[in-house]
N, C-alpha and C positions, 0 to 999 in steps of 0.2 A: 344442849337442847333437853327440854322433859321429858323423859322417860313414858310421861303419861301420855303423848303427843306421837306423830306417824317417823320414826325414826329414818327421815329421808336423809341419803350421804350428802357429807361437806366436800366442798371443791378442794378435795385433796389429791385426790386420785385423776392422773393429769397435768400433775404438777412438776413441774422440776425441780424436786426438792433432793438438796445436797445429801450425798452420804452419809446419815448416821454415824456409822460406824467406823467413818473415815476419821475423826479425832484423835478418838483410841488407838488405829494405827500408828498415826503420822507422831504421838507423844511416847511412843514405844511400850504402850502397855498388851499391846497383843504377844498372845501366849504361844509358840507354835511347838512343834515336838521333839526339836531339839534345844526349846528351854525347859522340857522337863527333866526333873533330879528330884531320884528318889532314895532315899537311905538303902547302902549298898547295891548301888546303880554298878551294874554289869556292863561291856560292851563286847562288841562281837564285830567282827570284819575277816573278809573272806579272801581265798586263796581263790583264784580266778583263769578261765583257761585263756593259756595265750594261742590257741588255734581255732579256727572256725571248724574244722568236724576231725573229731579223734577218737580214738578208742581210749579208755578211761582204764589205765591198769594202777599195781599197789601205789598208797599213801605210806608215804615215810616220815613217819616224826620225827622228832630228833627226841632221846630218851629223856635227854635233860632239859628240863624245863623252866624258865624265871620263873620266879616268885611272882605271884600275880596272873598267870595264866591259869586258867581254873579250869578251862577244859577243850576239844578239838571235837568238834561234830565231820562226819565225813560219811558219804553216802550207805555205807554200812549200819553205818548208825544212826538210817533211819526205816530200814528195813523192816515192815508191819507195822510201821508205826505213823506212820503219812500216807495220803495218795494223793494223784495227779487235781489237776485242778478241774473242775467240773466240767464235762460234755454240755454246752447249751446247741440244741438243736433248734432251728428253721424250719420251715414247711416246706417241704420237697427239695432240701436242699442235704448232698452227702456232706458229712462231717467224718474226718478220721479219728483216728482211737489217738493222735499222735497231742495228747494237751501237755503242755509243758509240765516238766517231772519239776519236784523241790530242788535234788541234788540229780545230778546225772545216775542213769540207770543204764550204766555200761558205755554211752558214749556220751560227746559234747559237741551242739550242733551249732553253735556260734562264740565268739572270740569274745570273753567278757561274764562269760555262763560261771555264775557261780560254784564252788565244787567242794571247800572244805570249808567249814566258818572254825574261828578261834575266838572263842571267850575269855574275855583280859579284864584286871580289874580298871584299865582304861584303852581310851579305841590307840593311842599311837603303841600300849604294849602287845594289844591283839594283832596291829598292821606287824608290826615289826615281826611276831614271831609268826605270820603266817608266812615272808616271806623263807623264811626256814624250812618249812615244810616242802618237801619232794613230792613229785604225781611224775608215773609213769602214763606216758601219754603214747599211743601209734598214731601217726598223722594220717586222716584218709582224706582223698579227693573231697575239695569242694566247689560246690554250687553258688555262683555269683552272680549269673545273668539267670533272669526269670525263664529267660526261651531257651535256656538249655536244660532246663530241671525237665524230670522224665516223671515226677509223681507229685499228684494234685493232694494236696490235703483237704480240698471244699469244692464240690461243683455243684452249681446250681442253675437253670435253666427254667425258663418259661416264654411259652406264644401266647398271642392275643388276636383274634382276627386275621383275614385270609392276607397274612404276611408276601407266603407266595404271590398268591394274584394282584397283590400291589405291585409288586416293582415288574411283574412281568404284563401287567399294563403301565406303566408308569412312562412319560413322557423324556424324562431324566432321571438318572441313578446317579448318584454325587458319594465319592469313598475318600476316606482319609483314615491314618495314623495317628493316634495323638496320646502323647505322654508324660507320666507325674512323675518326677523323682519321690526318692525317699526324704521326710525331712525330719528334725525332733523336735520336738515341743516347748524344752527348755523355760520351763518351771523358773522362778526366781526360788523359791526354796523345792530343792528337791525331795527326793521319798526316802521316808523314814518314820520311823514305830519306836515304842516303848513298850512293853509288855512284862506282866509279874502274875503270878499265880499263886492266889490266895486260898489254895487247896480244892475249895470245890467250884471256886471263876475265876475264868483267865480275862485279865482285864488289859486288852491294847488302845494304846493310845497311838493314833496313827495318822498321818497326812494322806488322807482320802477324799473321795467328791462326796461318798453319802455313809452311813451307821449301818445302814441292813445288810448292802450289799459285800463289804467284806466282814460282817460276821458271819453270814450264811457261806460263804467259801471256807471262812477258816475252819467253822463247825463241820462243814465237808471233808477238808484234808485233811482235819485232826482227827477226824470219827469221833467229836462229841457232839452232846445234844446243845442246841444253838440258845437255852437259857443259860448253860455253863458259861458260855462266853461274855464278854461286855466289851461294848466297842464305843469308844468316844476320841471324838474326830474334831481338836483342835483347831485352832487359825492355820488357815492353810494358804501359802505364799501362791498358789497358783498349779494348776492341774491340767486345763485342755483337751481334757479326755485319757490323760495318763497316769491318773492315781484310781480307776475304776477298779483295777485287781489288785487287793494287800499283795507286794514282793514275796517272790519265794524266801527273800531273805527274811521276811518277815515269821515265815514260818520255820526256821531256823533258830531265829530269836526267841520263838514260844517255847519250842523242844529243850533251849538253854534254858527258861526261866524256868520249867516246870522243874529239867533234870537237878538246878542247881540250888530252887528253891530261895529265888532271889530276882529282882527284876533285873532287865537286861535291854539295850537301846540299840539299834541299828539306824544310823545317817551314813547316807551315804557323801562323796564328794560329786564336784560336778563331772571328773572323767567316770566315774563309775554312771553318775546319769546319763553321758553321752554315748558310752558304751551299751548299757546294758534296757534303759528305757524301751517298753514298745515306740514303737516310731509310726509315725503316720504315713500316708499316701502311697507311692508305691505302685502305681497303677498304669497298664496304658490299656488300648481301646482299638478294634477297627470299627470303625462305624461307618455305616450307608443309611444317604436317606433316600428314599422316592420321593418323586414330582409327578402330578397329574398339573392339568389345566390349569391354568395361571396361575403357577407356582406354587400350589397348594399340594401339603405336607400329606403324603399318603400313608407310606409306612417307613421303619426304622429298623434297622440291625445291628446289633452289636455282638460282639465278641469281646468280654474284658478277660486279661491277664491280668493277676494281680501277682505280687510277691509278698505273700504271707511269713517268711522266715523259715527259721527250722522247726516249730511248734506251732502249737493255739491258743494263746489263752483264751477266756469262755467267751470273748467279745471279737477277737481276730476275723469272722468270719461277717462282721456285722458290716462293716466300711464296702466291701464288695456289693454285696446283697443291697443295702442302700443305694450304692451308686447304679446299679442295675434297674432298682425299684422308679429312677428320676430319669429314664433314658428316655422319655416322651417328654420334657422339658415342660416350658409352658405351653405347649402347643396343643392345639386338636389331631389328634393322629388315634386312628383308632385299631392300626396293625400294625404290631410292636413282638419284635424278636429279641431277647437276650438270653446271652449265657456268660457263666461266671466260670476261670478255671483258676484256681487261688493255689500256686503252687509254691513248692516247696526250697525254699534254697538255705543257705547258709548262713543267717544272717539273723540277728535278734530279731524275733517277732514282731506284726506290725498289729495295729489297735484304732481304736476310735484317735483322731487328735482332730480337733476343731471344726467340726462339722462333717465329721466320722462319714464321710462317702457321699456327703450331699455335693461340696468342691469338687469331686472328680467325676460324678453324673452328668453334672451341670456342666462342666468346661469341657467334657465329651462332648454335647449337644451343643453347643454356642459355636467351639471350634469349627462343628462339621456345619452348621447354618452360615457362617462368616464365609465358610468354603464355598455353599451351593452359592450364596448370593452371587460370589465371584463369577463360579462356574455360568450361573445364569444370567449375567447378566443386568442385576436390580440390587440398588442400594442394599446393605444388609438390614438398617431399621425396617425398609419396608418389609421386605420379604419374613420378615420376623412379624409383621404388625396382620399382615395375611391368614397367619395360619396361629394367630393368639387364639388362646381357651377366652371365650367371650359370657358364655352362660355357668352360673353356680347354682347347685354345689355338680360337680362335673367328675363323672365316674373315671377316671383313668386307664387305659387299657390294659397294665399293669394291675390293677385292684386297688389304685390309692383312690380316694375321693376328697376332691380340692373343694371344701369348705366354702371359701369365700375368696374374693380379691379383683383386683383393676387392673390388668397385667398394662392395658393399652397407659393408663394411665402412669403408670411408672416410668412405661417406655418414652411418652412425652416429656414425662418434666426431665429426665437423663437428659434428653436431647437437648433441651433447652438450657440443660443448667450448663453441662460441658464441652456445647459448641464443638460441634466435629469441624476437624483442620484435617486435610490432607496435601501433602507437598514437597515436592522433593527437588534439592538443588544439588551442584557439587558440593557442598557442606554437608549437609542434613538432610534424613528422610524422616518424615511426618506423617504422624497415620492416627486414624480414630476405630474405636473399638467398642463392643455390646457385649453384655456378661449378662443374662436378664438368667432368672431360675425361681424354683418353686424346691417348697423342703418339706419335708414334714417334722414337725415338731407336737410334744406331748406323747397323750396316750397307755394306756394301763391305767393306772389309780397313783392319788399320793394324798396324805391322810393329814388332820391338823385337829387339835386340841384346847380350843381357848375357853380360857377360867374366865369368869371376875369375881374379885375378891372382895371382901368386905371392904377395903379400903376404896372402892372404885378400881383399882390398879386391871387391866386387861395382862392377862400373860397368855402368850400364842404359842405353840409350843405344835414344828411343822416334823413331814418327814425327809426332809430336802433336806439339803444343809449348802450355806453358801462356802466359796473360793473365790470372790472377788466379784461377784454379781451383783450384790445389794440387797440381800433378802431383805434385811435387817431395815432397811428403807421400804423399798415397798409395800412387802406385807403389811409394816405398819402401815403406812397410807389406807392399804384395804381396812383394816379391822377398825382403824381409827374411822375412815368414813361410812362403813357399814351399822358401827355404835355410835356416832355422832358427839367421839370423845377425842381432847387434844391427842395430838399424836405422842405428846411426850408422856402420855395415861398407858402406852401400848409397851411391852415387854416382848421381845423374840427369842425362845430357846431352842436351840439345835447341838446338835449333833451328839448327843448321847442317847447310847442303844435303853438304857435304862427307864430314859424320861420320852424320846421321840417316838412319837405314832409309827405305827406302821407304815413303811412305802417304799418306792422302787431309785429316788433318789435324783442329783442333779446332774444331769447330762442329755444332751441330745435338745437344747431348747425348751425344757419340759417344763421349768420350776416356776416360774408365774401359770401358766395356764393351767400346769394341774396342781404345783402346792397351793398357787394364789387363791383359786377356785374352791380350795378346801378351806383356807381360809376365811373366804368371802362367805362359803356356806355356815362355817360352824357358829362363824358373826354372827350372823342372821338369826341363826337359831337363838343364841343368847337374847338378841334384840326383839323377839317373837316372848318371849319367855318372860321378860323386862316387861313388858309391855302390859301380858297377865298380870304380874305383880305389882304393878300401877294400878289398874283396872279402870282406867280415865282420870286419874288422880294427878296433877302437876308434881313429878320427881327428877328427879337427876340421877344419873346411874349409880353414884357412889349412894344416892338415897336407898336407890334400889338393889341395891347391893346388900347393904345393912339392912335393909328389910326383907328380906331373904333366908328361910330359912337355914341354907347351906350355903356354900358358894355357889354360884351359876355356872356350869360347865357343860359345852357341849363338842363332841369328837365328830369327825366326817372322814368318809372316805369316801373321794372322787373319782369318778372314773369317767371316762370319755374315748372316742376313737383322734386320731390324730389330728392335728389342723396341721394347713397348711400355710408358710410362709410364703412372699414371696419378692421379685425386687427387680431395679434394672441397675446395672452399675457400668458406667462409662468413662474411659483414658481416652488421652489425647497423649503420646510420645514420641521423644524425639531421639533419631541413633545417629549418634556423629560418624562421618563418613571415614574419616580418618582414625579413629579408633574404636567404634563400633561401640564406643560408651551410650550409656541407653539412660534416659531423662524421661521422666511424666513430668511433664509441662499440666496437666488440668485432671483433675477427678472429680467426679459425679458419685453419689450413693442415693438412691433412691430403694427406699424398702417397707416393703407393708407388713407389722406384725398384728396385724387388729388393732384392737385399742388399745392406748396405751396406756399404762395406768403413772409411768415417772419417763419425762422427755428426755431428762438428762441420763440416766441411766440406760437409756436406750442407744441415748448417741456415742453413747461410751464404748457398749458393745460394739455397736459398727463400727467406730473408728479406730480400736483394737481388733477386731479381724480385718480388717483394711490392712491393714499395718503389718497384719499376720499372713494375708495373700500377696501382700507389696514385697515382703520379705522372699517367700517362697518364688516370685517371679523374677527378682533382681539378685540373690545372692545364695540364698538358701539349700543345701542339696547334702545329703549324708553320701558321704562317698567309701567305696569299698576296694581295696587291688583286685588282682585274681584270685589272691588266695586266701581271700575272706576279713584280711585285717583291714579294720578302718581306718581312712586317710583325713575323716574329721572329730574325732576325739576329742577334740579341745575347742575354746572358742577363740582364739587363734586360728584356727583352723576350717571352725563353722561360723560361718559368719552372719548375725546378725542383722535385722534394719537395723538405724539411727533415724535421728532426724532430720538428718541432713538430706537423709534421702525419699524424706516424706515428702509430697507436693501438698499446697493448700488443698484442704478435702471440703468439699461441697456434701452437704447430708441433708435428705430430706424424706417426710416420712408420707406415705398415704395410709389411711386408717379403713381399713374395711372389715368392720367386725366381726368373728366366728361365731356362730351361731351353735356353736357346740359346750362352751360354758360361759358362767355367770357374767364374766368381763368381759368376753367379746375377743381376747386377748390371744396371741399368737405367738412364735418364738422368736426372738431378738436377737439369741448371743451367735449365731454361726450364720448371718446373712452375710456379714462383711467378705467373711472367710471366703462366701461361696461365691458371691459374684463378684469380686476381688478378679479372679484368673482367670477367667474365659474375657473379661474388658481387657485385661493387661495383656494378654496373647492375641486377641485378635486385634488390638493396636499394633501390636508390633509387625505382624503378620501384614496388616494394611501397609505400614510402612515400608517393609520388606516387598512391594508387592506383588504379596501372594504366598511366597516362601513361609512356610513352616517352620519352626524350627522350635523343640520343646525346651519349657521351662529347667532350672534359671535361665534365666536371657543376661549370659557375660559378658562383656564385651570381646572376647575371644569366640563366641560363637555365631553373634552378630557381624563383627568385622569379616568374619569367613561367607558366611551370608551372604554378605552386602556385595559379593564378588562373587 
């Protein structure tokens, strides 16, 4: 279209347009961080505790050393010369001083905690001579169950409304239990760094979700100033929310690269990831609701226990606080009680993983509504359809403010698509289930940079960086329909600290609505600009490009309050009587991210956090003895979904625009996740009827059940 003409967008955005950047994967040209080799590439692998909490006494070498071992880092020698990882504080919420140390600082509070690294001039002669190495260790008591720890690392608490005078007017009080195991995330490529220092920048290459966020940690644990650093963040197999903190191992690798004045690689293997990875969920809940007059949701209480680990790292306390922030669901309820006690036990620390606390909010709230329905009486759809948030934007009791959305209409087309069965013979019991929730997604700022070049060529350059999202898709779509140019005219550069804008990064559903948005603005700007330099003239961009004194370039930084997601997701399963094996016979996905700007992209995400809540419900569970060691280690041992255990998935989208940036657009990648588990438990639960019984659902826990 001419430049000289009203640069209205092409029906691109909208589109279901295939993966860019899928080609390059699937022909093996994607680059990740452990195909980097660099001339005299070091490596380092660590001497690791095999107890979950010890006193940490002398390190014993051995004098003689192979050839090839070039040096031994042990917590001594890191003394002044690191610190902890950063305090991020909350509003009104305590945080301890306890954030994960580099190396142990006099003890070790879980089984897998790194503790000596050895620098080899390859990783199998650093394995081999770490096992060489001696640590005197005292074994102290540890903490395995969450209800028996005596000290909180995080408590946070907040009222909304005469909480009191609800339930103590309230018709009905309805309480239940309900609870998450631990699970991992399990990455196809795990974490790992490259790093080399080039005297005055330390430059890591590292499998991370975003560029800023761990330069500005490692600028903090090293004590340099954060131009010193450079952080470029390769193809990345997959993250979930567990590459948001560079590894302490990583900062182990810096301390070699500087001391030996040579660069140096830390990958780990998958038991060191199942080991030592934060791990997600972890939670459980009392919750009570009140009942006034027909059924209608008056107020809510909760009590979450979480099990945080033996430390913090700077996000640990975020999964809590969210799931507390979502304890009003989608509902009108305008006296709301929560407290958070995040305590302490033995065990690797836990972290954001796939919808970092919106999944265990939500299946708090769904669980305990599938209960009152029972309790009271009335189908669960209705009693849910009763007390929907009906008017937007809708202040929350809590302080969130729900943007936009159709909740009733979600809840219909669920119903309609996955035909609730309920039925029970001596074979088989059958039951139908409601997962409905709201999340928030976005919020802060995320920044974006687009040139055009003399050639015409558009190059976007965000502060996100994708892990299997699609940026790479999308954004083009935006820039391309916002300049009114083929999408293959669009270029996206990420992940380097050197070239990417400023911003806060990919996690939490943010990266369309606030990179997208930054994008869609900086477009605009060029397109405003293009426009001047036509001055009514018939041009085309690449004209107006070359007419141009300079290149056209314009930066933005976005900033917006949160939007809110939201969705209804509905099971139909089945538990054989005779062996408590557990079958989803029909799923439903129903979810509103605003507009959408790519179908297929969208449905991908749901259908991978489907898959990732299908998981967690049917097999999934990190499991620990008494004494802190773990009894799933291996994936042997942890067991993933397959496909076999996927049922056909029904996906469908309602679009209700936000009214908070330029695309209308809302969060996509953790809906699956979230209404995933409150469908799949309160299925089973129907089936069971009425019996409780928490996630995974084995068939050793069901067949006990069913009796």
């Amino acid at each position: 279209m001419a430049a000289g003409t009203a640069l209205s967008p092409r029906p691109l955005v909208g589109r279901p347009l295939a993966r860019r950047e899928d080609e390059r994967v699937l022909r093996g040209r994607a680059r990740y961080v452990d195909d980097i080799d660099l001339d005299g590439l070091a490596h380092v692998a660590f001497v690791r505790s095999p107890h979950a909490h010890a006193r940490v006494g002398a390190v014993r070498v051995p004098e003689r050393r192979p050839s090839g071992v070039l040096a031994v880092i042990g917590p001594d020698d890191l003394a002044g010369r690191v610190q902890r990882y950063p305090k991020v504080a909350v509003e009104g919420m305590e945080v301890s001083d306890d954030q994960h140390p580099i190396l142990p600082e006099g003890e070790v509070g879980y089984t897998g905690q790194p503790v000596v690294g050895v620098v080899a001039e390859s990783r199998a002669l650093a394995e081999d001579f770490a096992e060489e190495i001696e640590v005197d260790y005292e074994p102290l008591d540890a903490v395995v169950d969450v209800r028996q720890s005596d000290r909180a690392l995080v408590r946070w608490s907040k009222s909304a409304g005469d909480v009191e005078g609800a339930f103590a007017r309230a018709e009905r009080v309805v309480s239940g239990h309900y609870g998450m195991a631990r699970v991992a995330a399990v990455p196809i490529e795990a974490r790992g760094a490259v790093v080399r220092d080039d005297g005055d920048v330390l430059t890591v290459w590292i499998s991370a979700q975003e560029t800023h966020r761990p330069l500005a940690q490692l600028a903090h644990i090293l004590g340099r100033a954060p131009e010193t650093v450079h952080v470029v963040v390769p193809d990345v197999g997959g993250a979930f929310g567990t590459k948001g903190n560079p590894p302490s191992e990583v900062v182990v690798a810096a301390i070699a690269a500087i001391d030996l004045g040579r660069p140096v690689k830390w990958t780990e293997d998958r038991l060191e990831n199942l080991l030592t990875t934060q791990q997600g969920r972890g939670m459980q809940a009392d919750v009570e609701l009140a009942f006034g007059a027909d059924a209608r949701l008056v107020g809510v209480r909760a009590r979450i226990l979480a099990d945080v680990g033996a430390y913090l790292w700077p996000s640990t306390h975020i999964p809590p606080h969210t799931a507390a922030m979502l304890m009003g669901g989608v509902y009108d309820v305008r006296a709301v009680e929560v407290e958070i006690a995040g305590m302490q036990t033995h065990k690797v620390p836990t972290g954001p993983y796939r919808g970092a606390g919106r999944p265990e909010g939500n299946y708090f709230v769904e669980c305990a509504m599938d209960d009152a329905a029972r309790a009271l009486g009335i189908d669960p759809s209705e009693l849910r359809r009763r007390n929907l948030v009906r008017s937007f934007p809708y202040p929350s009791a809590l302080g969130l403010t729900y943007d936009s959305g159709d909740y009733e209409r979600c809840l219909d087309l669920a119903l309609d698509a996955v035909r609730p069965e309920r039925r029970s013979d001596d074979r088989v019991a059958v039951g139908t289930g409601f997962g409905m929730y709201v999340e928030r997604s976005g919020g802060v700022f995320e920044s974006a940079r687009v040139t055009l070049g003399r050639d015409g060529r558009v190059v976007v350059r965000s502060s996100t960086r994708p892990h299997g999202q699609g940026h790479d898709t999308a954004f083009a779509q935006i820039a391309a329909d916002r300049l009114a140019v083929p999408i293959e005219q669009v270029e996206l550069r990420f992940g380097d600290s050197a070239e990417a804008p400023p911003g806060i990064g990919t996690f939490g559903s943010r990266s369309l609505t606030m990179g997208g948005s930054a994008v869609a603005q900086a477009a605009d700007e060029i397109a405003e600009r293009a426009r001047a330099i036509a001055a009514g003239r018939e041009m085309s961009l690449a004209e107006v490009a070359a007419a141009a004194p300079e290149p056209l370039e314009a930066s933005v930084k976005f900033t917006s309050d949160v939007t809110m997601s939201s969705g209804c997701h509905a099971a139909v399963v089945e538990i054989d009587r005779a062996t408590g094996a557990l079958r989803i016979l029909r799923y439903a996905a129903v979810d509103d991210a605003g507009r959408i700007v790519n179908p297929l992209l969208v449905h991908g995400q749901v259908v991978g956090g489907v898959v990732q809540g299908i998981g967690q419900c049917l097999t999934e569970e990190v499991q620990y003895d008494e004494t802190g060691q773990m009894r799933s280690a291996s994936l042997l041992d942890y067991s993933l979904p397959t496909a076999a255990e996927i049922p056909p998935l029904r996906v469908e989208e309602v679009e209700s625009p936000s009214p908070l940036n330029p695309l209308g657009a809302k969060g996509a990648g953790e809906g699956g996740a979230t209404g995933s588990l409150g469908a799949i438990a309160n299925a089973v639960a129907d089936a069971l009827g009425g019996t409780r019984v928490d996630p995974p659902f084995t068939s050793e826990k069901l067949w006990r059940a069913l009796r």
